[in-house]
C-alpha positions as CSV (number, residue, x, y, z in Angstrom):
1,X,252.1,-1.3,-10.4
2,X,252.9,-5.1,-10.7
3,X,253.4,-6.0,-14.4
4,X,253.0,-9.4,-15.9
5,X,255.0,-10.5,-18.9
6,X,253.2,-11.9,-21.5
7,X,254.8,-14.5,-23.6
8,X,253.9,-15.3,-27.5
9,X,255.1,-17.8,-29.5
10,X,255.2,-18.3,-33.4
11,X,254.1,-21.3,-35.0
12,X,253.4,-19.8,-38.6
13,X,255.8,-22.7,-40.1
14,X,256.3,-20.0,-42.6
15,X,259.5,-19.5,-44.5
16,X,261.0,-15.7,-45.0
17,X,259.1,-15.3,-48.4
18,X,255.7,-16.5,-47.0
19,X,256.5,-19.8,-48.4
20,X,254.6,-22.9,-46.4
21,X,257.8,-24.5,-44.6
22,X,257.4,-28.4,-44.1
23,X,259.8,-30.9,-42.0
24,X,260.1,-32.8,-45.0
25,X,261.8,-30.1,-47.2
26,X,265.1,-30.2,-44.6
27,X,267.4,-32.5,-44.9
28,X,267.6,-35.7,-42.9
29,X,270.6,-34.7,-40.6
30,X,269.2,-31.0,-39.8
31,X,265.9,-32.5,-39.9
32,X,266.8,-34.7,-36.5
33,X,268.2,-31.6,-35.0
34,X,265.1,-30.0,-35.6
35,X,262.8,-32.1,-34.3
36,X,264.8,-32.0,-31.2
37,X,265.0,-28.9,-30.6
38,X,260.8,-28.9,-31.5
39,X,260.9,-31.7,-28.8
40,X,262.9,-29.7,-26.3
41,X,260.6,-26.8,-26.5
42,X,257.6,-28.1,-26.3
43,X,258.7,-29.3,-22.9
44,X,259.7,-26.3,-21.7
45,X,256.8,-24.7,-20.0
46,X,255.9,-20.7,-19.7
47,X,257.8,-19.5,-16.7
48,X,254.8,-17.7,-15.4
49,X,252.0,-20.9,-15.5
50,X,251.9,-21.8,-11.8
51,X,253.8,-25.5,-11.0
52,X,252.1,-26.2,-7.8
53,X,249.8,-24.6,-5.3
54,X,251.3,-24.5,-1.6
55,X,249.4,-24.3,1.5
56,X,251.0,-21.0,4.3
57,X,253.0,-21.7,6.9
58,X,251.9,-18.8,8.9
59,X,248.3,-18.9,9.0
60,X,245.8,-20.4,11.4
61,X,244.1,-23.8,11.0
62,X,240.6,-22.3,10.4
63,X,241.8,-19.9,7.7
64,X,244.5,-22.0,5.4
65,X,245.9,-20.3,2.5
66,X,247.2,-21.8,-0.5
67,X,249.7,-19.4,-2.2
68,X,250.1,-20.4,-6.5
69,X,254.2,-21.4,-7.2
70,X,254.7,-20.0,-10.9
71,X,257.9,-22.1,-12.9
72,X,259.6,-18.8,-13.1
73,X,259.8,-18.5,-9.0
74,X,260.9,-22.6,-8.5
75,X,263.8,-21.4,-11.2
76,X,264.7,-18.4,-9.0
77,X,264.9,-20.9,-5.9
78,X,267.3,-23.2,-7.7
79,X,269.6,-20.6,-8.9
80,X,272.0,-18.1,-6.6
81,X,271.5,-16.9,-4.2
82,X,269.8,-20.1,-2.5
83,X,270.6,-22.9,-4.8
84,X,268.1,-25.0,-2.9
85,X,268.6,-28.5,-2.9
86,X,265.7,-31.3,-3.8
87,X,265.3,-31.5,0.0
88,X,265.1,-28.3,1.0
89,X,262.7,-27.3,-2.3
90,X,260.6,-30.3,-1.9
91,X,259.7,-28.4,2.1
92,X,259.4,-25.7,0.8
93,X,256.4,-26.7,-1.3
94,X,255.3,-28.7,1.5
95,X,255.8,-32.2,-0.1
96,X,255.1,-35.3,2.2
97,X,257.9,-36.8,2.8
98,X,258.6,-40.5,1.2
99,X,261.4,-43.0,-0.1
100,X,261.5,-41.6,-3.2
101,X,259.9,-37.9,-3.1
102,X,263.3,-36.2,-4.5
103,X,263.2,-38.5,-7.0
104,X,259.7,-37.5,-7.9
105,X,260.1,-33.7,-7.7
106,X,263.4,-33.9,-10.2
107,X,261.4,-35.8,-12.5
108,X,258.8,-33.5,-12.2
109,X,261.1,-30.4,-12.9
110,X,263.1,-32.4,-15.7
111,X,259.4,-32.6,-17.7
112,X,260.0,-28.5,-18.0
113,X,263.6,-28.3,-18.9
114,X,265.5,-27.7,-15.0
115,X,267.6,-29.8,-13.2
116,X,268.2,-30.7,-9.9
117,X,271.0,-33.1,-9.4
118,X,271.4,-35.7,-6.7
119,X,273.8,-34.3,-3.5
120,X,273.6,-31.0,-4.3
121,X,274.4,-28.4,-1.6
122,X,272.1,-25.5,-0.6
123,X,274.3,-22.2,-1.4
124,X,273.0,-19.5,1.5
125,X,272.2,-20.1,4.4
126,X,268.4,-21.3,5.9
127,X,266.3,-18.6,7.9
128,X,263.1,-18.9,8.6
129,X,262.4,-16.6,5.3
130,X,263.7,-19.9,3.4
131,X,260.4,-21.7,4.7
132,X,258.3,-19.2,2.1
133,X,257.1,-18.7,-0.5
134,X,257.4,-15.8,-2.9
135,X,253.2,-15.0,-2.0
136,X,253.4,-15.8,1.2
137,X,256.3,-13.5,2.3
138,X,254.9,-10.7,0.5
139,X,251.5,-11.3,2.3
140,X,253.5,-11.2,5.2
141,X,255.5,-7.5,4.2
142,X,252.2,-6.5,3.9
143,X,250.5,-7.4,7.1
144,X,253.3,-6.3,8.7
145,X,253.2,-2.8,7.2
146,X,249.4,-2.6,8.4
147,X,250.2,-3.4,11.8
148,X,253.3,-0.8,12.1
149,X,251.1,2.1,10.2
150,X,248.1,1.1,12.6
151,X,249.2,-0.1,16.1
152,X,252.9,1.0,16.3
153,X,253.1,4.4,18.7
154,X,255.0,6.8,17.2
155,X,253.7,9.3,18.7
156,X,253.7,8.3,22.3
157,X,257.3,7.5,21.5
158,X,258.5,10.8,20.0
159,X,256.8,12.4,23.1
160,X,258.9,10.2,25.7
161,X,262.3,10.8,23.4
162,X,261.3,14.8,23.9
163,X,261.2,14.8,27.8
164,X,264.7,15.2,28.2
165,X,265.3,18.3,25.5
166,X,262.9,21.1,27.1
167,X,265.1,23.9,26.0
168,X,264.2,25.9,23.3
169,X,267.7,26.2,21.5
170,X,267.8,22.2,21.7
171,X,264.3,21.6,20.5
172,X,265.4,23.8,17.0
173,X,268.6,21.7,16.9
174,X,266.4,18.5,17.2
175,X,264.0,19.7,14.5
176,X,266.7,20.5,11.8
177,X,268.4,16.8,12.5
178,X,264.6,15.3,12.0
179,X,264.0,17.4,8.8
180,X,267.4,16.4,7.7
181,X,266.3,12.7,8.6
182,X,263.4,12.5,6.6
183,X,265.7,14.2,3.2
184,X,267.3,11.0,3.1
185,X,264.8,8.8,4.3
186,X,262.6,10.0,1.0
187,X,265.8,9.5,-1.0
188,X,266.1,5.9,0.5
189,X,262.1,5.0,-0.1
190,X,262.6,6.6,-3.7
191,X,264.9,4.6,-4.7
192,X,263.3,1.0,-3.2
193,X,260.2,2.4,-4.8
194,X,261.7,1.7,-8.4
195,X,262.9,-1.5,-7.2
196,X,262.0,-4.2,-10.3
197,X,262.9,-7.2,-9.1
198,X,260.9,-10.0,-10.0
199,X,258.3,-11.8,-8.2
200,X,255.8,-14.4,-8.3
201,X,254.1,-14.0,-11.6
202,X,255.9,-10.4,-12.7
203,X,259.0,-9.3,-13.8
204,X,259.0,-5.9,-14.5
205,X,261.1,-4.1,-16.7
206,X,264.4,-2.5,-14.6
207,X,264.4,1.1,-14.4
208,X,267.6,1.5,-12.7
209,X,271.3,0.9,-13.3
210,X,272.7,-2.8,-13.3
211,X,275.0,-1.8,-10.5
212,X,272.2,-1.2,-8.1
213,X,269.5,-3.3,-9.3
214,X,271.6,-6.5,-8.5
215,X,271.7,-5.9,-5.7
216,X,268.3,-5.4,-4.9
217,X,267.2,-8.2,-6.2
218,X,270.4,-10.1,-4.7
219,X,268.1,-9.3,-1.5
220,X,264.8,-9.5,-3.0
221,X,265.6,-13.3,-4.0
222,X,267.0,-14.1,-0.2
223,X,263.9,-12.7,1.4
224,X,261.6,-13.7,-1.1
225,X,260.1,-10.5,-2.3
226,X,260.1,-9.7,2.4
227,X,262.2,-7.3,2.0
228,X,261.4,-5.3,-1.0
């Protein structure tokens, strides 16, 4: 089940004894640090409030959809693995192109605390995966799943695979490799099943080891929640 982290803040102004804490009570040097730092946070934004809706790539004119881009999923597009640059970021969320639209977008992410320099260099490379978004790839996972439980013949293609192994001692042999098959298929889907990863508005707490979970969501983050 998808969780979504819930984030509380603490302005009490209240001192350790219960005491009513005031800016004026701190010194004038710690004082400026302070209200920096106040300054700094209040421009940093929750990472799960959305920054911009997108319109899909992948569906039809008559049915657009318009997938919500949380802070916390534009941050996980600038970091590794991608390391997209203001070009690639600004397609990404279908911005129109203009003079000074990179410009614009680093402004717009310097407002909540990340930066995007000038001339930087995309880290992996593009597939057509790169062209979506986190809601919009998962929408995808999922339609594809229908389609393969619903349409996809299995069964027609077990039969063909059969033809050739009409003997009885074969057949056995066949059955044991298929049982055997599906052992470590379960042990496979088991383990992707507790797959944490974060995606568009969650991020679930890990249940597995460090040394595995990186990795999944090493892939997770290149196929944008896809291949999870």
């Amino acid at each position: 089940m998808e969780q979504q982290e819930s984030i509380h803040l603490n302005n009490n102004n209240q001192g350790m004894g219960g005491d009513t804490f005031l800016p004026r009570d701190i010194p004038f040097q710690i004082k400026r640090e302070f209200d920096q730092s106040q300054q700094a946070k209040e421009q940093m934004k929750y990472p799960m409030e959305v920054f911009c809706s997108t319109p899909g790539r992948l569906s039809l004119l008559s049915s657009t959809s318009k997938y919500k881009v949380t802070i916390a999923e534009v941050q996980r597009r600038l970091s590794p693995p991608e390391c997209l640059n203001a070009s690639l970021l600004g397609g990404v969320l279908r911005r129109a192109k203009s003079k000074d639209g990179g410009k614009v977008l680093r402004d717009k992410l310097e407002k909540i605390g990340m930066s995007l320099p000038a001339g930087r260099r995309k880290a992996a490379n593009v597939t057509l995966l790169t062209s979506l978004v986190e809601g919009e790839a998962i929408h995808l996972a999922r339609d594809f799943g229908y389609v393969c439980e619903t349409e996809f013949p299995a069964r027609q293609v077990a039969e063909y695979l059969s033809r050739p192994h009409q003997e009885s001692t074969e057949q056995y042999r066949r059955k044991d490799l298929i049982l055997a098959t599906k052992v470590i298929t379960k042990e496979l889907m088991d383990l992707l099943n507790q797959d944490r990863s974060p995606l568009c508005n969650t991020r679930p707490q890990p249940i597995l080891d460090p040394s595995i979970q990186r990795h999944l969501t090493h892939f997770s983050m290149i196929t944008h929640g896809f291949g999870s």
